[in-house]
Structures are given as structure tokens and as C-alpha cells.
DOVO-605157 format. One record per residue (C-alpha): chain; x, y, z. Coordinates in nm, 3 decimals, padded with zeros to 5 digits. Layout:
// residues N
+-------+---------+---------+---------+
: kette :       u :       v :       w :
+-------+---------+---------+---------+
:     A :       X :       Y :       Z :
...
+-------+---------+---------+---------+
// end
This chain:
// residues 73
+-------+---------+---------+---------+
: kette :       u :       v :       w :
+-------+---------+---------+---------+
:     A :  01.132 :  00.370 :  00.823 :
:     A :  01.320 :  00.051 :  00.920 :
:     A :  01.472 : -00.193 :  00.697 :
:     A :  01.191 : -00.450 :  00.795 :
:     A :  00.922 : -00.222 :  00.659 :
:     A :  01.135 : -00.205 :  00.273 :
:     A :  01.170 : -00.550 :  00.303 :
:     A :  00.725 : -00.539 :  00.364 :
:     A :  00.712 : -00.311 :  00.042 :
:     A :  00.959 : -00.529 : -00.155 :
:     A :  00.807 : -00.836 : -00.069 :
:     A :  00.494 : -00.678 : -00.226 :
:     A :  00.633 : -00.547 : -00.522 :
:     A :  00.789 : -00.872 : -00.634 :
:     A :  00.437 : -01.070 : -00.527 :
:     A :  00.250 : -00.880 : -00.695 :
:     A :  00.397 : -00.662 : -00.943 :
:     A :  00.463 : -00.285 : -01.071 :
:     A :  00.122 : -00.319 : -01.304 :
:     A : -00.114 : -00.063 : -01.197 :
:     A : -00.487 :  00.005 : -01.350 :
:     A : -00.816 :  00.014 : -01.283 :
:     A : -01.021 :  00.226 : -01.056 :
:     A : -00.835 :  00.523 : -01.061 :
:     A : -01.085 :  00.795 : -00.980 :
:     A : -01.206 :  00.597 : -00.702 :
:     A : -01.212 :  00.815 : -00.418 :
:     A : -01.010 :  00.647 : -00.058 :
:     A : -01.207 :  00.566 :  00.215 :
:     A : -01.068 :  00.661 :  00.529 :
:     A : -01.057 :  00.291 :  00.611 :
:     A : -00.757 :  00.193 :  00.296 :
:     A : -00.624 :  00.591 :  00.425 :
:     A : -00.526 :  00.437 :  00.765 :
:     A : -00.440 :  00.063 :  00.638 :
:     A : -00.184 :  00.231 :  00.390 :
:     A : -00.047 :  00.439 :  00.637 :
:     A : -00.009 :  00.111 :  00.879 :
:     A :  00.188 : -00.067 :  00.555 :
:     A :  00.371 :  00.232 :  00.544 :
:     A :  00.530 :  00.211 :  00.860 :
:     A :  00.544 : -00.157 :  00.874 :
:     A :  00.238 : -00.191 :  01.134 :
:     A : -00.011 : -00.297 :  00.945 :
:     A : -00.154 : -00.678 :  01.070 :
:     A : -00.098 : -00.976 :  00.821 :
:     A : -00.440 : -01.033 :  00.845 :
:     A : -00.480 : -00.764 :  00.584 :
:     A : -00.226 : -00.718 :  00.401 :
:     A : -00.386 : -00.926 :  00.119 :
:     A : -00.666 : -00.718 :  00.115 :
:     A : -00.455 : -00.402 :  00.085 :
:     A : -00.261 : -00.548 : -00.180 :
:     A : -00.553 : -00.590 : -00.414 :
:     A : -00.634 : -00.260 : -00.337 :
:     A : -00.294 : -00.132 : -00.421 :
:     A : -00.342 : -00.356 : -00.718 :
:     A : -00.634 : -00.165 : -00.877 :
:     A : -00.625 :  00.181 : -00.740 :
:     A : -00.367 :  00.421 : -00.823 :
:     A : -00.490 :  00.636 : -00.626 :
:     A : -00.389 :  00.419 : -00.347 :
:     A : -00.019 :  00.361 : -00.456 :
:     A : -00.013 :  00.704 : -00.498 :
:     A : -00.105 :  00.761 : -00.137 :
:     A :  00.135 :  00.479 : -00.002 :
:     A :  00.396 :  00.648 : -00.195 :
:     A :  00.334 :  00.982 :  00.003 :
:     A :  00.304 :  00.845 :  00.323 :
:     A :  00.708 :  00.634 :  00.293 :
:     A :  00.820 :  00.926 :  00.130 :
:     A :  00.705 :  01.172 :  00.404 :
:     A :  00.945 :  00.952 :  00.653 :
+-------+---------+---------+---------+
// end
């Protein structure tokens, strides 16, 4: 992982927050499973980050995921 794609998760940390509830056993769909893993490695189009954000912002499950996917780098 590059420094660029910290800076991505940073950025969204401050925007947005640590605060995490919600949906948690809502299942991913393989759609958010590849859109995590393109945040991950810093690919992911800024066209959708917002959308992924929310998601992040709702589902554990989803952090969860993202988590696995940086830390598997």
C-alpha cells in the first residue's frame, strides 16, 4: 500500500468519523466486496467513494472487510 492510499483512508476517517452502527448483519454484496477492495488499494474512482463511505458508515461488516483487505497488504 502506498502512502497516497493512507492518506485515501485518513481523509475518510477524519470526514467522516470512527462512529460505526447500524446494519451490521447485513450480508456484502459482491458489488461493496470489490469497491472496498478498490479503496483498499487506492483504485477505487471518486465517483464512488461517497457512496462507499456511507456504506462504511452503517455497516460494520464492511469496515470490517476494508480492514482485512489493507491489512492483508
Amino acid at each position: 500500500m502506498h502512502d497516497a492510499d493512507f492518506s485515501i483512508l485518513s481523509q475518510f476517517l477524519t470526514t467522516f468519523g470512527p462512529e460505526v452502527g447500524g446494519r451490521g448483519a447485513e450480508a456484502l454484496t459482491p458489488e461493496l466486496e470489490t469497491q472496498l477492495r478498490q479503496l483498499g488499494s487506492g483504485d477505487l474512482p471518486e465517483s464512488e467513494r461517497d457512496d462507499v463511505a456511507r456504506e462504511l458508515l452503517t455497516n460494520p461488516g464492511a469496515v470490517e472487510f476494508l480492514l482485512a483487505q489493507v491489512g492483508a497488504k
